[in-house]
Phi, psi and omega in degrees: 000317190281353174305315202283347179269349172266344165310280161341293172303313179316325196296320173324309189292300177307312205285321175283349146310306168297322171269002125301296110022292194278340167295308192321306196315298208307317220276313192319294214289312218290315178311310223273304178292322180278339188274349201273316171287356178270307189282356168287312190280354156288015181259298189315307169329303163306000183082012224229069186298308174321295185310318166325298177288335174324291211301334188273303169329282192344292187287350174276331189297306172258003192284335192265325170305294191327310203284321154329318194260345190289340224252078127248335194205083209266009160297309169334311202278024171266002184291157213292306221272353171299329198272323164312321197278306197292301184310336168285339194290277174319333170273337155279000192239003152274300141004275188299296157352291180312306214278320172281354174079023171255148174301134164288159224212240137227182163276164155263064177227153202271321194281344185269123191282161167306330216261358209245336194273327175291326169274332198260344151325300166300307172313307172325324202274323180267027158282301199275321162291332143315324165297341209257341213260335195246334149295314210300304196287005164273349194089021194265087206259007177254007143287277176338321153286338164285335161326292177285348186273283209301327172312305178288344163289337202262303186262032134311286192297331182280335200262046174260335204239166157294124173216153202240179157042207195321327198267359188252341170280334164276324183315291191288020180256331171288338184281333194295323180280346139318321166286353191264341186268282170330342185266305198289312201308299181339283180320309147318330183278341193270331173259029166270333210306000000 
């Protein structure tokens, strides 16, 4: 009996051993993606739609090599820092989506959760006050208002759920960001007068 328990512990050691190795991937690749999604969305600040979309194509491009090696070992895919790259992935590429006036869509990954599309959702609205901030000072003031009418859409849709812990802290972080779009918008109306 203690041969088979010391077997037993070993097969445990190796399998735990293997998800370690495949997290190291993970955490390597998963940086690769959240940076691919920080730079699409500095590129749309910048105005670079094209480097956006580069930039986005990329991060789905290794988020998909990626997802392949998770669904061989699918506890990875709850790892922390895989779900931070996809959820940034995802706020640009929502992101992206808004700013162009295109419908949204899901991603094409098998891996991405409600709750990662609902926080990048949230995240989208202090994206836009910043997007709303830099049309204002181009004179775009009908970008600006599509900011803020999309700002109010995105916390329409979260307050349809209970939503608790982190997403309830971007939810009331989205509310904020809407008074921050009404206060420029305010601020642009006093310099048509």
């Amino acid at each position: 009996m203690t041969n088979q328990i010391f077997v037993f512990c070993q097969k445990q050691v190796e399998t735990l051993n293997q998800q370690k190795q495949q997290r190291e991937i993970i955490i390597g690749t998963g940086r690769k993606v959240l940076m691919a999604g920080k730079s699409a969305t500095f590129a749309l600040h910048d105005g670079d739609k094209k480097l956006a979309e580069t930039k986005i194509n990329e991060g789905i491009a290794l988020a998909k090599e990626l997802e392949k090696k998770i669904k061989k070992m699918e506890i990875l895919n709850c790892d922390g820092s895989w779900q931070a790259s996809v959820e940034e992935l995802t706020e640009a590429y929502l992101f992206n989506l808004v700013v162009n006036k295109k419908d949204l869509k899901p991603l094409p990954l098998k891996s991405v959760q409600a709750y990662a599309y609902l926080g990048a959702l949230a995240d989208v609205s202090g994206e836009l006050v910043r997007y709303a901030v830099l049309q204002a000072t181009d004179g775009n003031i009908a970008m600006v208002d599509y900011c803020c009418a999309s700002a109010k859409e995105i916390v329409r849709g979260l307050s349809n759920s209970y939503l608790s812990g982190p997403l309830r802290q971007k939810s009331d972080d989205a509310k904020r960001n809407i008074k921050r779009l009404e206060q420029i918008r305010y601020e642009l109306s006093l310099t048509k007068k």
